[in-house]
N, CA, C and O atoms as a GROMACS GRO file, in nm:
protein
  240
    1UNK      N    1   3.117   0.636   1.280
    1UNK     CA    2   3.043   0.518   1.321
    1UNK      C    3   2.898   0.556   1.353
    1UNK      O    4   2.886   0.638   1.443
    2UNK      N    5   2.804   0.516   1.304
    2UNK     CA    6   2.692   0.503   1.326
    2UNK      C    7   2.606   0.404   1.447
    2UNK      O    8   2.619   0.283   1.464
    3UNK      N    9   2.535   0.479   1.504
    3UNK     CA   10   2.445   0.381   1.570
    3UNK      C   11   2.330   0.309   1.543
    3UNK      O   12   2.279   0.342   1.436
    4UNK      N   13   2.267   0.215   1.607
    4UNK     CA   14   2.106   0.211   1.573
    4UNK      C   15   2.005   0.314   1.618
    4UNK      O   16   1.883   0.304   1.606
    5UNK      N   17   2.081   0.427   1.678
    5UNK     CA   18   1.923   0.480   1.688
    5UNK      C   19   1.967   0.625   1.576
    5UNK      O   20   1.873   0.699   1.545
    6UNK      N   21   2.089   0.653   1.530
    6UNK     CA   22   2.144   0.759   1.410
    6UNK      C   23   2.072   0.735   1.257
    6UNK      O   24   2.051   0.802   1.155
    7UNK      N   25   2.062   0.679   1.277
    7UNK     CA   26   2.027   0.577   1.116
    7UNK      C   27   1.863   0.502   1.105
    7UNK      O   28   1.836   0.385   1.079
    8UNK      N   29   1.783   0.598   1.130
    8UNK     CA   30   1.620   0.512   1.154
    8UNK      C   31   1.632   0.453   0.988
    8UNK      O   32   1.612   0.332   0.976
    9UNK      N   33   1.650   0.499   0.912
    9UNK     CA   34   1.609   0.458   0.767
    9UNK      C   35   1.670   0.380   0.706
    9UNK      O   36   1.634   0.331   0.599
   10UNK      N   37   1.783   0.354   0.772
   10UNK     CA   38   1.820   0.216   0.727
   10UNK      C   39   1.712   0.102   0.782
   10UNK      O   40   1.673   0.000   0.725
   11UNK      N   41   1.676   0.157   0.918
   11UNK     CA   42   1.677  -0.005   0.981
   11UNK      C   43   1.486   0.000   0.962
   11UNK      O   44   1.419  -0.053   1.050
   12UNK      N   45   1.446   0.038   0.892
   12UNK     CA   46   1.296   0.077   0.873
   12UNK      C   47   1.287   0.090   0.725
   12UNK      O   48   1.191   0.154   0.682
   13UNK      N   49   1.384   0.029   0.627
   13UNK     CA   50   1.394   0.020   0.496
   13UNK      C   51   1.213  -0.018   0.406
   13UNK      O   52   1.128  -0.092   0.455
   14UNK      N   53   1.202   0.044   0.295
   14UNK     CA   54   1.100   0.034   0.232
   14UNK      C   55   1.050  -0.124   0.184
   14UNK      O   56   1.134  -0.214   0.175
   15UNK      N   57   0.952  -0.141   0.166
   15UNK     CA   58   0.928  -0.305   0.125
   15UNK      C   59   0.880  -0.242  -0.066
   15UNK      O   60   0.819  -0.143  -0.107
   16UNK      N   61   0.928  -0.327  -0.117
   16UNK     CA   62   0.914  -0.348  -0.269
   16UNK      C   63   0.776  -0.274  -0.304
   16UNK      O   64   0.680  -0.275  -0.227
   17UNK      N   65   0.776  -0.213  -0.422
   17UNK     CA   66   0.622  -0.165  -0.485
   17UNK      C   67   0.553  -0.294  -0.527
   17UNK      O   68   0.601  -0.399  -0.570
   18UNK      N   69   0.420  -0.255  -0.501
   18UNK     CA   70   0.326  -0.337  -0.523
   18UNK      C   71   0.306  -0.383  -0.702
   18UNK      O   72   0.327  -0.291  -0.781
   19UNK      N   73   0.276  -0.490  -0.748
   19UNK     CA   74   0.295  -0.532  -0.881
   19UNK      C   75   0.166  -0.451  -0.941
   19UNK      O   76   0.076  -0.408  -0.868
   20UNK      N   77   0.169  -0.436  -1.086
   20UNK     CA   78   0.010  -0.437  -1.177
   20UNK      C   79  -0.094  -0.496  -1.147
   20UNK      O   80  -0.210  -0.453  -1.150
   21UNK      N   81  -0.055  -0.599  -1.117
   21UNK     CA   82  -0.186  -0.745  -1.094
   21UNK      C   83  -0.227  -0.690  -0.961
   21UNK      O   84  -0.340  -0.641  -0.951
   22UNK      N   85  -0.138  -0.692  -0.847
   22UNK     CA   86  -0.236  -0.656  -0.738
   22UNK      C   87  -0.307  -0.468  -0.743
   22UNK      O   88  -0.427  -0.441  -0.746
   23UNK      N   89  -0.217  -0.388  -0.743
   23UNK     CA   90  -0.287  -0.276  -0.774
   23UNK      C   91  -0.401  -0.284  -0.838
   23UNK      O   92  -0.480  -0.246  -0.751
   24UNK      N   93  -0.489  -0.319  -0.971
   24UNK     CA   94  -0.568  -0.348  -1.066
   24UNK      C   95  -0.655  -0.396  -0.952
   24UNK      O   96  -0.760  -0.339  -0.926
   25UNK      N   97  -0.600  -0.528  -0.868
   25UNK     CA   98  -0.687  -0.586  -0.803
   25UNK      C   99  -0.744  -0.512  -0.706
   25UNK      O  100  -0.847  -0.562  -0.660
   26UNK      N  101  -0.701  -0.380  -0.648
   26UNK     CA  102  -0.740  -0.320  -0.524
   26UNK      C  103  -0.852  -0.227  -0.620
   26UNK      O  104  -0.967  -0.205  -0.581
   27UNK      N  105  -0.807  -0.188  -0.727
   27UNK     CA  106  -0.910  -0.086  -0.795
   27UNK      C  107  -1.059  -0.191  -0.819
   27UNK      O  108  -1.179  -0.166  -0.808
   28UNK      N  109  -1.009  -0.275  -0.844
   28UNK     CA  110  -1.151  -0.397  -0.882
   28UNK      C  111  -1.204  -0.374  -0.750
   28UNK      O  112  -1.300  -0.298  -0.742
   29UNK      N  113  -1.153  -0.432  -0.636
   29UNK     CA  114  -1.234  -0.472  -0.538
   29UNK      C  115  -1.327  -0.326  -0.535
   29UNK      O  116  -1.450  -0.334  -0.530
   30UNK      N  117  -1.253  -0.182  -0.539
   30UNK     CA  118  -1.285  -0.063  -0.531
   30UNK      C  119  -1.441  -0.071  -0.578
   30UNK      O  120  -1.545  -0.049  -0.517
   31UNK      N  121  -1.414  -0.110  -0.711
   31UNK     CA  122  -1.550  -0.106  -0.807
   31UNK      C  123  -1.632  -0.194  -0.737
   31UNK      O  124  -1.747  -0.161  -0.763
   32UNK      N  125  -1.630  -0.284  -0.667
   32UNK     CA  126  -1.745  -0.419  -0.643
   32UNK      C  127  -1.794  -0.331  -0.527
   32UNK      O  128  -1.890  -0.379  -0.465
   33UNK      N  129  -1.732  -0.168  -0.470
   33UNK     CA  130  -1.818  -0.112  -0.346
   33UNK      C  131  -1.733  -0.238  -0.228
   33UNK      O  132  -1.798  -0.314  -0.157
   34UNK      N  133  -1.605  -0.236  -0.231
   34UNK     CA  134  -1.536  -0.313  -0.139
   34UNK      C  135  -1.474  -0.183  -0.047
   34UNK      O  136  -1.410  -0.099  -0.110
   35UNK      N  137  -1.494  -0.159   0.123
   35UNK     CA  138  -1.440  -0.034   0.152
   35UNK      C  139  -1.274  -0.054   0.160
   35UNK      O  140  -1.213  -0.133   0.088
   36UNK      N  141  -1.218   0.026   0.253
   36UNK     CA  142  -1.030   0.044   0.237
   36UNK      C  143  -1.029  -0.068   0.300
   36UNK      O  144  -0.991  -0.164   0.232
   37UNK      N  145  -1.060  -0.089   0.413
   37UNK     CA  146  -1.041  -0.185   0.544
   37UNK      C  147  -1.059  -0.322   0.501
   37UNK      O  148  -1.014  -0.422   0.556
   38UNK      N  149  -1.155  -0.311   0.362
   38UNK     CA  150  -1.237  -0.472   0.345
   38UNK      C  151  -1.127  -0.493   0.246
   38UNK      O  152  -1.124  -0.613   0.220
   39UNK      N  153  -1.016  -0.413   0.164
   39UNK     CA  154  -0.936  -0.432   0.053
   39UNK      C  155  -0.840  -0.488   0.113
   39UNK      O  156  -0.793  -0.597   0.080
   40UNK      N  157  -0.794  -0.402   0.227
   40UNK     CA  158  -0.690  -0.452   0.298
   40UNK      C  159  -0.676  -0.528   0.395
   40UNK      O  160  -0.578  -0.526   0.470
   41UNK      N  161  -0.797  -0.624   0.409
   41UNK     CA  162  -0.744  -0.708   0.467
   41UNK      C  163  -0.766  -0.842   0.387
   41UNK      O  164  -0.705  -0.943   0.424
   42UNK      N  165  -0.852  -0.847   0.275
   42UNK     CA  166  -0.879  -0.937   0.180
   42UNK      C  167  -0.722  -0.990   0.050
   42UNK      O  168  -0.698  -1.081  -0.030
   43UNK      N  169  -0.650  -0.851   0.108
   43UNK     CA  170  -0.529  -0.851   0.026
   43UNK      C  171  -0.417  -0.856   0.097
   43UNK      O  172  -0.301  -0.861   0.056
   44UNK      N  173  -0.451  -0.854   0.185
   44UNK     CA  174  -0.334  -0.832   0.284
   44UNK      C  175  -0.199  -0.758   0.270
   44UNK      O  176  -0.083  -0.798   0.271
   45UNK      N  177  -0.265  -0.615   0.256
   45UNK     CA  178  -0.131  -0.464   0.250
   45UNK      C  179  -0.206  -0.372   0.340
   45UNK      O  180  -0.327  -0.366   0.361
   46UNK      N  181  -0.151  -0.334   0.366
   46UNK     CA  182  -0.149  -0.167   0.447
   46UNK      C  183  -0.287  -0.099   0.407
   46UNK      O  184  -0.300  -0.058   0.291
   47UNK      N  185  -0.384  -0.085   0.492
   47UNK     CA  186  -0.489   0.086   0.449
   47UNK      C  187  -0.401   0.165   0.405
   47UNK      O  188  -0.379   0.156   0.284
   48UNK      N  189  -0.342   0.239   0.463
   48UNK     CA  190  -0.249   0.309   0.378
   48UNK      C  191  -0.223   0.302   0.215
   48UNK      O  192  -0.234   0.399   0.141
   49UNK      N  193  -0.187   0.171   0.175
   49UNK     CA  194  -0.106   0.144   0.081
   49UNK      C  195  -0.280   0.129  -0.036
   49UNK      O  196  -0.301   0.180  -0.146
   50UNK      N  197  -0.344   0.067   0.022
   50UNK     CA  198  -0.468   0.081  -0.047
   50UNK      C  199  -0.526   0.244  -0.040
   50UNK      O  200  -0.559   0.267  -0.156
   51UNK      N  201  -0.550   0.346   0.029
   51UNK     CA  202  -0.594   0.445   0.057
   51UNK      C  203  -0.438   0.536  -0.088
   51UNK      O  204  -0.470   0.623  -0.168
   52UNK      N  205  -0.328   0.494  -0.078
   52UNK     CA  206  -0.253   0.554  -0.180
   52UNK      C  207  -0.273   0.572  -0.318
   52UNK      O  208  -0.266   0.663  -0.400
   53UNK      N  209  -0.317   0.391  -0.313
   53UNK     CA  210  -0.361   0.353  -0.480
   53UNK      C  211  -0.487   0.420  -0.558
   53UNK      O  212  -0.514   0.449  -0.675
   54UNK      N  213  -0.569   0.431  -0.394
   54UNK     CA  214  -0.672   0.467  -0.463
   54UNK      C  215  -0.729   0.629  -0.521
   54UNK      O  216  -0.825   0.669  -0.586
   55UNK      N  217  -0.594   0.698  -0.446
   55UNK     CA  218  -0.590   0.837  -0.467
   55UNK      C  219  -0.531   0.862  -0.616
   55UNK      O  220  -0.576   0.933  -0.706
   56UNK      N  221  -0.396   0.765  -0.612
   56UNK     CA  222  -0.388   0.804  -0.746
   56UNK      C  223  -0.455   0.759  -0.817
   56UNK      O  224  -0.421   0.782  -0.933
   57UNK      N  225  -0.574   0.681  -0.803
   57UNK     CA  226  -0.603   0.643  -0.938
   57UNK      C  227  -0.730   0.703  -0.990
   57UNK      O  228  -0.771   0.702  -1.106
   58UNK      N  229  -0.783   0.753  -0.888
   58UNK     CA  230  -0.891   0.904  -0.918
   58UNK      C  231  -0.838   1.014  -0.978
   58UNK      O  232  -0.899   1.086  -1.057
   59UNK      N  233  -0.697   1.030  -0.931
   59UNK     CA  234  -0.671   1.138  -1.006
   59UNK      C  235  -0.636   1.135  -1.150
   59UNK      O  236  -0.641   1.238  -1.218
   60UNK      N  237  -0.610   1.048  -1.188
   60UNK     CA  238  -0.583   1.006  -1.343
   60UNK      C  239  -0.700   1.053  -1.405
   60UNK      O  240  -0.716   1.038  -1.526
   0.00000   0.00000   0.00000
């Protein structure tokens, strides 16, 4: 038997990947000189999740 505090990762489960259309869109804003903070809140996701996209997509 499991508890709630045995099991963080269930109860802190991942939210869905972000689609083409919005990714594309975070790289656009990127290009218009939009900073992380101004992406993410104009898009409403995570710095994080913008600060991710935008790593990989330099590295390409």
């Amino acid at each position: 038997m499991q508890t709630d505090s045995t099991n963080i990762c269930e109860r802190m489960g991942r939210s869905q990947e972000l689609s083409e259309f919005k990714r594309g869109t975070v790289i656009g804003c990127h290009l218009c000189n939009k900073s992380i903070s101004e992406i993410s809140l104009l898009l409403n996701i995570p710095r994080s999740t913008v600060s991710g996209i935008m790593r990989k997509w330099k590295q390409q």
